[in-house]
N, C-alpha and C positions, 0 to 999 in steps of 0.2 A: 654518499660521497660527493666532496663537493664537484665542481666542473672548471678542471684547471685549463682545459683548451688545449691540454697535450695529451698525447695517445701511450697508455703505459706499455708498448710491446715496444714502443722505438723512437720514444724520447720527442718526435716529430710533431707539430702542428700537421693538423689533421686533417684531411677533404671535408665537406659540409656533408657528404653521404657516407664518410665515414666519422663524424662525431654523430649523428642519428644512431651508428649501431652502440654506443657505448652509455647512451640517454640514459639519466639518474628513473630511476621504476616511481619514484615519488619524492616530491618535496611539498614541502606544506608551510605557510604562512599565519602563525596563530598567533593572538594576541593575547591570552592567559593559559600560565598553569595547568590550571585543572584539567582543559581540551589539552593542553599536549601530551599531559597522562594518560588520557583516555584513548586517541589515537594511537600512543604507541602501547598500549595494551589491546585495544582493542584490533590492531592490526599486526601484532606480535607474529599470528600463525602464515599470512600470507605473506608478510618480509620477516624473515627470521632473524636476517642482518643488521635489521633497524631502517629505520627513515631517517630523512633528513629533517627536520622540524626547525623553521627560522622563527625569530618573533616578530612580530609585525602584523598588518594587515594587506587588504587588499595593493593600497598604493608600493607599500614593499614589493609586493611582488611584481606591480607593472615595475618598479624600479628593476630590480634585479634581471627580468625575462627582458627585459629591451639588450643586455648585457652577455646573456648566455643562452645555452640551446634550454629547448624547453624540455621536461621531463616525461615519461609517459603519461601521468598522473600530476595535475597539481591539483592543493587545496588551497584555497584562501578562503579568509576571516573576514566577514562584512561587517563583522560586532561595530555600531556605534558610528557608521558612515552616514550621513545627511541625504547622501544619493546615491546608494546602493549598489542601482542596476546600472546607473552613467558611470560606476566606477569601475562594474564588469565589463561594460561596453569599451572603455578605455585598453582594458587588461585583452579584447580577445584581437586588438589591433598589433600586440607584439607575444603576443604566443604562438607557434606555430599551428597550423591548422587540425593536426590529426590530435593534438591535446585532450585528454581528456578531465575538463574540468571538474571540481567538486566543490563545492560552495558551504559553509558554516555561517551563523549569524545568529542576531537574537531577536525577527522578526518572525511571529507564529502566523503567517496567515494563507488562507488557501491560495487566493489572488498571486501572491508575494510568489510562492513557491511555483506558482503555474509561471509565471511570466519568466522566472531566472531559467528550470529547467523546460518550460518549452516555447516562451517566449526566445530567450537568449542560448536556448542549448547544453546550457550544463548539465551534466549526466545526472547530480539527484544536490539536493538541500538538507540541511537539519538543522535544526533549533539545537541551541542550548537551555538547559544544560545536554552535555553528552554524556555517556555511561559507555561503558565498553562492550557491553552487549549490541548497544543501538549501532556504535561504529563497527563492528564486526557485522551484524546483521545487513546493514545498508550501504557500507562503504567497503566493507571487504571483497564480495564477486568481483566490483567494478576495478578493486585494485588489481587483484590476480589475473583480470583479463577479460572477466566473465560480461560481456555485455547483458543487459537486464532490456528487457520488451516496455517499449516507451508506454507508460503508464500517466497518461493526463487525468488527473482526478476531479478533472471538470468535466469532461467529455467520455461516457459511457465505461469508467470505472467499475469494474465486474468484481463481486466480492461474494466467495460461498462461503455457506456455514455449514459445517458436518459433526454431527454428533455422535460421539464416541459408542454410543448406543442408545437404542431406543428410551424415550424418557428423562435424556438431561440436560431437557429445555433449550435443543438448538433453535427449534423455531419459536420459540419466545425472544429468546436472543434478536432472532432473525428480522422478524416484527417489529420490535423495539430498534433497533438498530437503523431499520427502514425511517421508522419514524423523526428518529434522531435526527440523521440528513435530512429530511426534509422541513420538518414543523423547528427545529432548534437553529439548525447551520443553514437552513435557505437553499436548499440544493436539491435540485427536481430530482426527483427515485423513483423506481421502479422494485417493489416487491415480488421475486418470481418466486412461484412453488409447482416445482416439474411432476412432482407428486401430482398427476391428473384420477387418482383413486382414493386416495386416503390423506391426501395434506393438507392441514388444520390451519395454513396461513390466513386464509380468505374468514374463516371462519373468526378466528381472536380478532378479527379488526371489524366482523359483524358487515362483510361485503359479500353479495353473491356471485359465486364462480361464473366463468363465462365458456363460451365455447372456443374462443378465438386462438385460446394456448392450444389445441391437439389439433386444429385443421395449422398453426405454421410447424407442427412437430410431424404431423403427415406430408406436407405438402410444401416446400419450402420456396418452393418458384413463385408461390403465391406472396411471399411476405413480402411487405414493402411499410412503407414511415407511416400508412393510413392504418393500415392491418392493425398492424403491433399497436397506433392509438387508440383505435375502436375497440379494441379486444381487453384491454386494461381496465380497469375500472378505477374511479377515483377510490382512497380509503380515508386519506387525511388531506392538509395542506399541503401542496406540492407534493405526494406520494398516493404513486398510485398499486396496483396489485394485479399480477397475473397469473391467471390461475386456473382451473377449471377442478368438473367433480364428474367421470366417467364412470358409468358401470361397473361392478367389478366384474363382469362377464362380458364385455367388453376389450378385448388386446387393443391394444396401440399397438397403430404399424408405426414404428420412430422407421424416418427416411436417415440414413447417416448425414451431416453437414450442418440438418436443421438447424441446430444449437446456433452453428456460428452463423449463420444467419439470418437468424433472429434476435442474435445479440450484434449485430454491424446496423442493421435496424434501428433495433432500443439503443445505441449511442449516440446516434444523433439527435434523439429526443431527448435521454436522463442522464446527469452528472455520474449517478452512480446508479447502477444494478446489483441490487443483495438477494442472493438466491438461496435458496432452504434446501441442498441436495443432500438428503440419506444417502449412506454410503451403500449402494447395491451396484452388483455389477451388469448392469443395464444401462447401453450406449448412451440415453441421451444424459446421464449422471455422467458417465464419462468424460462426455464430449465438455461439462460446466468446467469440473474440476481440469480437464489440460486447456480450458482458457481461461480460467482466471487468472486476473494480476494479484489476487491474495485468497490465501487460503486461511479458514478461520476452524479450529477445530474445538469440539465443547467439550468437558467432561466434567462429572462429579468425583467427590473424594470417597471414590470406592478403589476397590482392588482389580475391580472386571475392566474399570473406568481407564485404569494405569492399563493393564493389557491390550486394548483393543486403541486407547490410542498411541505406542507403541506401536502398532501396527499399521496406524494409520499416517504417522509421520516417516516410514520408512516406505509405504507407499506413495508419499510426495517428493522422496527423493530420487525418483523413477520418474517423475513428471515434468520432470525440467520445469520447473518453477521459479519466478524472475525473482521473488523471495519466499522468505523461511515462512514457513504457514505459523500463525497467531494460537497460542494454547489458549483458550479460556478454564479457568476453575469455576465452574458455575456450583453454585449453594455451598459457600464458603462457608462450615461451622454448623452443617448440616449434623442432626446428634446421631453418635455414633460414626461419624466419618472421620477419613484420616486429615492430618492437618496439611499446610501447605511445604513443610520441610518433608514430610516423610513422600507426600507428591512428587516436588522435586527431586529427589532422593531417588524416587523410584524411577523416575524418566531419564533423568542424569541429563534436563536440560534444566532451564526455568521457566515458570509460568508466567506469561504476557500481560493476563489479566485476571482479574479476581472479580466475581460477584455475590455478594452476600446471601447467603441462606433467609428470603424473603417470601414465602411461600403465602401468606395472606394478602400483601401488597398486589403480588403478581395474582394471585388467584381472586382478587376484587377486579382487577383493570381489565383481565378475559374477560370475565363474564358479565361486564358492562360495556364489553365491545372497544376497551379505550388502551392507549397503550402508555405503560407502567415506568416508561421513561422520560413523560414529559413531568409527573411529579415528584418533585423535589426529595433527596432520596439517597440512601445509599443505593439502592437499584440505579438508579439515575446515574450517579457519578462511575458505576461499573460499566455503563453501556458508552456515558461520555469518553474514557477513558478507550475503551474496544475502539471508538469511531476515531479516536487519536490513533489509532495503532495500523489500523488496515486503512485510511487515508495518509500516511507516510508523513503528516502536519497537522499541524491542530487547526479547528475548525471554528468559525466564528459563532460565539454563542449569545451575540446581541447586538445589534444596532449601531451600540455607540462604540464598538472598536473602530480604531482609525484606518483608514485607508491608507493601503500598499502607495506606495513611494513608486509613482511612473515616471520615464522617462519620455521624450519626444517620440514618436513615433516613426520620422520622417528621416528615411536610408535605409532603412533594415525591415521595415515593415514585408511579412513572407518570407523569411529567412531566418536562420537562425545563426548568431555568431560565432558559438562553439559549434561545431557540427557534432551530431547525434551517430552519423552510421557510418562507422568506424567497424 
């Protein structure tokens, strides 16, 4: 609706704290088509009524918000701006403060993304194209109200991977993944595998376990930035591995908290932490999955595969999860398995991502110690693909992409323009 500046119970021009109560729920600024179908599908369920959708871009909307109240939610469109961030920087000078921004455009870059939402404060970014899935998944909570747990994907990004059951290669996933970030996208990681009796992490990358991971899972007063670097072991370029191999006659006494403070630790060393947690219900599993910023779940195309994950995603609706956990279809076309409609079919969601049934490729690269996503590959483009999905933007895969669009530093440096804690 639009904002005619008169109050509909009584005709009147209104108090400034009584047009606050009547503030449009969203309005958006897009400059094609396609995004404003996608927005008003994909945000169909949380405004039933509809949105407001103007055309335009960024400048539109400082135009119009210098003019009227601002809405709970605005979107604008950076598509094709020369200065991007000085154009947001303009726009958080006539929005009102408690705003909460949401940002579109058609630059894919980690940098890019880190500086609008935590440089500038906008609540999250997406690339085009959009799909209605993605705006429902990333824009939808924030619309309805739902605040999301400020997730920097440069600064100690926590990502599990749990496998629907034993065997369908979450820690290959897991590994490869590690990899990914570090040796392709440039981005210091941390492979953790809480498995201190039986997890194969340390092993497919041809690293020896250490002791360091079950003295900070006993002991957590102990951890600090030296602990958690001594304790890791290199395995690749910028990727290192945490891990150990205890007794099986041997109990761990897990301390409760440990978790999270060995992960406040490892953020301030590594961009992102990928951790390999089987689902058992044993605290320190627990403690991964209610902190992570994303959950990644695996499964193959069996029948067992459909029920246990099923199970597993109505268990993360119980964890208060800042978003929707990631499906993987791992060995896509595997013989005898089911296909990917009769998949989704049976979950009655859809699958995130697909990995091809490559059981020679992946079973040369273990047993030579190397991991199976830096060769060129369908493997490859299924883990690149995963790394788009649970880093919320795509990730640089060489050199020569160009550098994010900066702005002056000087005013705002330590603050952010949209504010965050709302």
């Amino acid at each position: 609706m639009p904002d005619t500046g008169v109050l509909p119970e009584t005709g009147e021009a209104p108090r400034e704290d009584s047009r606050r109560l009547v503030r449009a729920a969203l309005i958006a600024f897009v400059t094609d088509s396609a995004s404003q179908k996608a927005l008003s599908d994909g945000l169909a369920d949380v405004l039933p009524n509809g949105l407001d959708i103007r055309h335009g871009g960024v400048h539109a909307a400082i135009a119009a918000m210098q003019k009227q109240t601002s809405p709970r939610v605005l979107l604008v469109d950076i598509t094709g701006e020369d200065q991007p961030l000085s154009a947001l920087t303009e726009l958080s000078y006539v929005v009102e403060p408690d705003v909460a921004v949401l940002v579109i455009g058609d630059v894919d870059q980690v940098d890019f993304y880190r500086e609008i939402t935590h440089g500038l404060g906008a609540q999250d970014y997406l690339t085009k194209p959009l799909t209605n899935d993605k705006v429902a998944r990333y824009f939808g909570p924030l619309v309805a109200g739902h605040s999301r747990r400020s997730v920097d994907v440069q600064i100690g990004s926590l990502v599990t991977i749990t496998g629907a059951r034993g065997g369908v290669g979450a820690t290959t996933l897991a590994v490869n993944l590690a990899g990914y970030f570090g040796v392709s996208a440039r981005r210091h990681t941390i492979l953790l595998d809480p498995d201190l009796y039986l997890g194969d992490a340390a092993f497919l990358l041809n690293v020896a376990p250490g002791p360091g991971l079950r003295m900070a899972m006993e002991t957590p007063e102990r951890i600090d930035g030296l602990l958690a670097e001594r304790a890791a072991q290199p395995a690749a370029e910028r990727v290192h591995i945490l891990s150990g191999e205890e007794s099986l006659t041997n109990p761990l006494a897990y301390t409760p908290g440990s978790m999270e403070s060995l992960l406040t630790s490892l953020r301030h060393r590594y961009s992102f932490i990928v951790a390999d947690v089987p689902f058992r219900q044993a605290p320190e599993y627990m403690d991964l999955l209610r902190l992570t910023q994303q959950q990644v779940f695996v499964m193959t195309p069996t029948l067992t595969c459909v029920r246990a994950t099923l199970r597993l995603l109505s268990l993360a609706a119980t964890l208060g999860q800042p978003s929707h956990p990631v499906i993987v279809l791992n060995r896509l076309g595997y013989p005898g398995g089911l296909t990917r409609r009769q998949i989704e079919d049976a979950l009655a969601v859809k699958v995130d991502v697909t990995v091809q049934d490559l059981p020679r490729n992946v079973l040369e690269a273990a047993t030579m110690g190397e991991l199976a996503a830096l060769r060129n590959g369908r493997f490859r483009d299924g883990i690149t693909e995963l790394a788009r999905r649970v880093a919320f933007v795509g990730l640089l895969d060489s050199t020569n992409a160009p550098e994010p669009t900066r702005i002056a530093q000087d005013g705002w440096r330590g603050w952010r323009l949209f504010r965050r804690d709302r």
